[in-house]
C-alpha positions in Angstrom: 130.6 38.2 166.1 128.6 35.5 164.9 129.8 32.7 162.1 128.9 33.6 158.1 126.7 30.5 157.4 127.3 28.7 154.2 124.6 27.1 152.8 125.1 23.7 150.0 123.2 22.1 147.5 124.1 19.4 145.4 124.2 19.1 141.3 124.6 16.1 139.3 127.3 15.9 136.5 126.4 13.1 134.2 129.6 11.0 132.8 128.5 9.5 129.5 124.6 9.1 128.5 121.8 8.9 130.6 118.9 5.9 129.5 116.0 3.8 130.3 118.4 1.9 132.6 118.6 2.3 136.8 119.9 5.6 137.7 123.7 5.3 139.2 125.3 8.1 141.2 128.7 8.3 142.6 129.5 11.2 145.3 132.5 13.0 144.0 134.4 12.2 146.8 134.0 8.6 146.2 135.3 9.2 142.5 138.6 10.5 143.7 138.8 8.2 146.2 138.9 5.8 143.3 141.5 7.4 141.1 143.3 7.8 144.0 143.7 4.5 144.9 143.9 3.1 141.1 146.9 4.8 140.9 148.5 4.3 144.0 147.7 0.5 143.2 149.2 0.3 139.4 150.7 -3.5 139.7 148.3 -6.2 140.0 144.3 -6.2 140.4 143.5 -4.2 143.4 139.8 -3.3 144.2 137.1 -3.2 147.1 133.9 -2.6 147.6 131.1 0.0 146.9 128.7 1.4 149.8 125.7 3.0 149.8 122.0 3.2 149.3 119.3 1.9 146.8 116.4 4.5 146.6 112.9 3.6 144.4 111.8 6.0 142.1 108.4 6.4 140.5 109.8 6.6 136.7 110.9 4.6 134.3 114.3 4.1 136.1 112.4 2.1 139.1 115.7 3.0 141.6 118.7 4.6 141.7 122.3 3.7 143.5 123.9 6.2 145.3 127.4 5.1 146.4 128.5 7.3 149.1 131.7 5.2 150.7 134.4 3.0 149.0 135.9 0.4 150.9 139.5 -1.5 150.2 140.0 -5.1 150.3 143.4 -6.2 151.7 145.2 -7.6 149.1 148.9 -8.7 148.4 150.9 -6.0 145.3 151.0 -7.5 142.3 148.4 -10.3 142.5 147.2 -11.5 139.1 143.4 -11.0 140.1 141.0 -9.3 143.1 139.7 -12.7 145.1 137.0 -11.6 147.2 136.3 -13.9 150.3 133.5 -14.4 152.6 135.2 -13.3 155.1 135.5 -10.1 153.6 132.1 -10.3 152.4 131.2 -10.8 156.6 132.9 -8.0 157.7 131.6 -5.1 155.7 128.0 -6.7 156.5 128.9 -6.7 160.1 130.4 -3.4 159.9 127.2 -1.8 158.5 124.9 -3.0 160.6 126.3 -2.1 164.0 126.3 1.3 162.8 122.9 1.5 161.4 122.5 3.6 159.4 120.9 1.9 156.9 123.9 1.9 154.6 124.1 -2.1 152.1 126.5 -2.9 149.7 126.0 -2.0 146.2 128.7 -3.0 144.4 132.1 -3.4 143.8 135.3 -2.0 141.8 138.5 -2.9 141.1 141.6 -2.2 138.8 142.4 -4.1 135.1 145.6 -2.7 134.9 146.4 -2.5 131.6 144.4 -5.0 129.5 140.8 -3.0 129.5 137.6 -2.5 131.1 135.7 -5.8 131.1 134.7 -8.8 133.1 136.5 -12.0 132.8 134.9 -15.3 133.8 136.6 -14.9 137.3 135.1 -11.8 137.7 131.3 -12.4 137.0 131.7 -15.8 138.8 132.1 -13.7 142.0 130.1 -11.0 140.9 127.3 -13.8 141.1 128.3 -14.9 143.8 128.3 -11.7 146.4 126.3 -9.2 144.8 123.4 -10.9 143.1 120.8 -8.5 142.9 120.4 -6.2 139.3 120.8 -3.0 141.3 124.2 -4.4 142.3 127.2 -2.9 140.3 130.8 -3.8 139.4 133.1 -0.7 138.1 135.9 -1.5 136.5 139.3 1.2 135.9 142.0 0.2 133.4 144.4 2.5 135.8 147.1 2.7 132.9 144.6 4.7 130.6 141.6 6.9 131.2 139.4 3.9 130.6 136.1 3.4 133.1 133.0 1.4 132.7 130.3 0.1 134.6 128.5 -3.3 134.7 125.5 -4.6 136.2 123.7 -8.4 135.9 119.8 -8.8 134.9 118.7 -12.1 134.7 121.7 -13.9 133.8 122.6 -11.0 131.0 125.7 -8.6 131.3 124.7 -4.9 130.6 127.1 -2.2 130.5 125.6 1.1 131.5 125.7 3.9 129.0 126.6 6.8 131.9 126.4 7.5 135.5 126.0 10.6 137.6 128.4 12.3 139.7 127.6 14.2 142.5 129.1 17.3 143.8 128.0 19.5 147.0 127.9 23.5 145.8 128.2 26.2 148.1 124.8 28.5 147.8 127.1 31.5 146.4 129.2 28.6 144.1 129.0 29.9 140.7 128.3 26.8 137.9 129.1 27.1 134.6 126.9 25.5 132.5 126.9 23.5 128.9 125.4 25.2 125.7 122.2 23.7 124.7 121.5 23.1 121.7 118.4 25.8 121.7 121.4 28.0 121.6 121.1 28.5 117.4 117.0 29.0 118.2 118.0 31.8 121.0 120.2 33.6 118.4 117.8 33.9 115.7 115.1 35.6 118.6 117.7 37.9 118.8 118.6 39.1 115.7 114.9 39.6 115.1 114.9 41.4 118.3 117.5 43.9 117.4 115.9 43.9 113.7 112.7 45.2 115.0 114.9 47.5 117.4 116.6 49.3 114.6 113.4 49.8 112.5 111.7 51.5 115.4 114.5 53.2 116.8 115.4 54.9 113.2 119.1 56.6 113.2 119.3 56.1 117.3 118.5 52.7 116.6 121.0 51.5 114.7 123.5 53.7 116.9 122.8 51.4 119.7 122.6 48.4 118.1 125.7 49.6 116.0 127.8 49.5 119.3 126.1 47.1 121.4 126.0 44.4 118.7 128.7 44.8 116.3 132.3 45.7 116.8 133.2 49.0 114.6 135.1 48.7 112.1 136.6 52.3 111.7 138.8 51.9 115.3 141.5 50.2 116.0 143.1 49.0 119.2 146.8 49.4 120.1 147.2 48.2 123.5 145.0 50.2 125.8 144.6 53.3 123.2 142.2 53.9 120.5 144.0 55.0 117.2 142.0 56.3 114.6 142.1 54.8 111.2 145.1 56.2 109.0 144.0 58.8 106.3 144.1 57.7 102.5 147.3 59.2 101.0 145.7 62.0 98.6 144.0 63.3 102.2 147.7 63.1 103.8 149.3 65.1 100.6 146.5 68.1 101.2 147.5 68.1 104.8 151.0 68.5 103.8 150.1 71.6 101.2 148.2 73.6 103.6 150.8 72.9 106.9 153.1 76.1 106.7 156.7 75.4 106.4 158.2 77.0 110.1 155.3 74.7 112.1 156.8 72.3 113.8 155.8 68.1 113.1 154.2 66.8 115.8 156.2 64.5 118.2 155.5 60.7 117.5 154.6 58.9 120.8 155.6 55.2 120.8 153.2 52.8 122.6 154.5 50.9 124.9 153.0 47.1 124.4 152.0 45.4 127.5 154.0 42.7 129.5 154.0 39.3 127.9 153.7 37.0 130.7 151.1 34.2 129.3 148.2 33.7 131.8 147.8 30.3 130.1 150.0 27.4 128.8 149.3 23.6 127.6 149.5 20.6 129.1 149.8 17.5 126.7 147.8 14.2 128.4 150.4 11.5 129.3 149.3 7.8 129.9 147.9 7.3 133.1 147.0 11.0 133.7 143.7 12.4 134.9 142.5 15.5 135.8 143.2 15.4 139.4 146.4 14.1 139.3 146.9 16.3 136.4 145.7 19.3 138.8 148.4 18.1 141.5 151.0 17.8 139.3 150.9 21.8 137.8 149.7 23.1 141.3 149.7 20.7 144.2 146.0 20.3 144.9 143.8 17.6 143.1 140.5 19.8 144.2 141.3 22.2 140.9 140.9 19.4 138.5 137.5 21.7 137.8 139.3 24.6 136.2 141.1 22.1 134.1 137.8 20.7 132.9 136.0 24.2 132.6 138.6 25.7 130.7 138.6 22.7 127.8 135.1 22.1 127.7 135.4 18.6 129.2 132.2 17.2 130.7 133.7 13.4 131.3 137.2 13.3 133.2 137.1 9.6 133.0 137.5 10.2 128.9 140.8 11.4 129.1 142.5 10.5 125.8 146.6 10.2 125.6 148.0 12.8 123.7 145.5 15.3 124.2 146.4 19.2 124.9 145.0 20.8 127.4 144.7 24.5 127.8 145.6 25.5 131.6 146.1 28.5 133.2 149.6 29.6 135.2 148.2 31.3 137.5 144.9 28.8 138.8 143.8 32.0 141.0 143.5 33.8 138.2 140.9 31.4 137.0 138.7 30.9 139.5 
């Protein structure tokens, strides 16, 4: 019997705003490579650097960075800053060229513990030193909060870069969900003309169908799986009495059972530190579900986790997917 072939694709998430400025797009394996290691690293500056490729574009953008590989630098627990040396510097270089395949360095990260996403003098005076060029990047996690930002150098100016892309690989038969669009008030009001135009033609069948397709009626009830018709107004309940003769028997009251109670869902209140994959191994053991996290509360940047915050997850993630 022959394999089932699986086909991918890849779509593009975008964490904050996009702008005029170069394009930057993380794999999404590099992104949780990077939680990952910010949390495993929570004392001291810890941090290493970014690898991958710088493609020109004919836009407005000029290029884009795609980091595809984050790699460590050794450093001792709990030092006060990230000192990156040429040696380290050498190594990586050396590292990418034997195996040619036209990877380069295009950037760096590292951990502010603490005290916020930004870059002290320290930090620029190497970023200047080892990654001149403008399409060079620094990312900088505050692994104590949800805090992220990214920095790049133009001509002796500091920019901070509105957003950034992820990018995720998608099985052919993956289903995405995507965000509303803000069309979605136009798309309505075609509709409600559509039906409007529906019921005029259509006469009495018309507004039948668009009676139960549309609007929800009003004269049934629900009682757990059952339909139970509206109760009669009392004068209509006394005539009923009258004209029942006295040796008939009432009929037998069935009670409805109400269905089990189990919750399929339950909340989760943010913690400091927390993100969605760790939040995702903590419930049920595997980081990868962070994404019914996020689909389930609308969240479209899990680096903007804010303490405090309750989430809506399910019990059962099965059930969800």
């Amino acid at each position: 019997m022959g394999k089932e072939r699986i086909t991918f694709s890849t779509r593009r998430f975008l964490v904050g705003r996009a702008g005029p400025f170069p394009r930057v797009v993380f794999r999404e394996e590099v992104m949780q490579a990077l939680d990952r290691y910010s949390h495993l690293h929570s004392v001291g500056e810890q941090g290493g650097f970014l690898i991958g490729r710088k493609q020109e574009l004919k836009s407005a953008e000029q290029y884009e960075v795609l980091v595809e590989r984050f790699v460590p630098i050794p450093q001792r627990s709990g030092a006060s800053r990230l000192v990156i040396n040429q040696e380290h510097y050498d190594s990586v270089q050396a590292a990418l060229k034997r195996s040619g395949g036209g990877e380069e360095i295009v950037g760096w990260a590292h951990t502010h513990p603490g005290f916020g996403v930004f870059l002290s003098s320290f930090d620029r005076e190497q970023h200047e030193r080892f990654f001149p060029e403008p399409w060079q990047i620094a990312y900088v996690m505050d692994n104590h909060t949800p805090e992220r930002a990214l920095y790049r150098m133009v001509d002796g100016e500091w920019k901070r870069l509105a957003g950034y892309y992820v990018l995720r690989d998608m099985a052919e038969n993956e289903i995405g969900i995507a965000a509303a669009r803000r069309g979605s008030s136009w798309l309505r009001a075609v509709l409600v003309v559509l039906l409007a135009a529906l019921l005029i033609a259509g006469g009495s069948y018309g507004y039948t169908l668009v009676r139960d397709l549309y609007f929800r009626p009003a004269e049934t009830q629900t009682a757990g799986n059952q339909a139970v018709e509206p109760l009669p107004p009392p004068e209509v309940e006394e005539e009923a009495a009258a004209e029942q003769p006295p040796d008939q028997a009432a009929p037998v009251q069935t009670t409805l059972t109400p269905p089990p109670t189990v919750p399929r869902y339950t909340e989760y209140v943010v913690k400091r530190g927390d993100n969605l994959w760790s939040i995702a191994q903590e419930l049920w053991g595997d980081p990868s579900l962070y994404r019914i996290i996020a689909e389930e509360n609308g969240i479209t940047n899990p680096s903007m986790l804010a303490v405090g915050t309750v989430l809506k997850v399910p019990v059962d993630p099965r059930a969800a997917e």
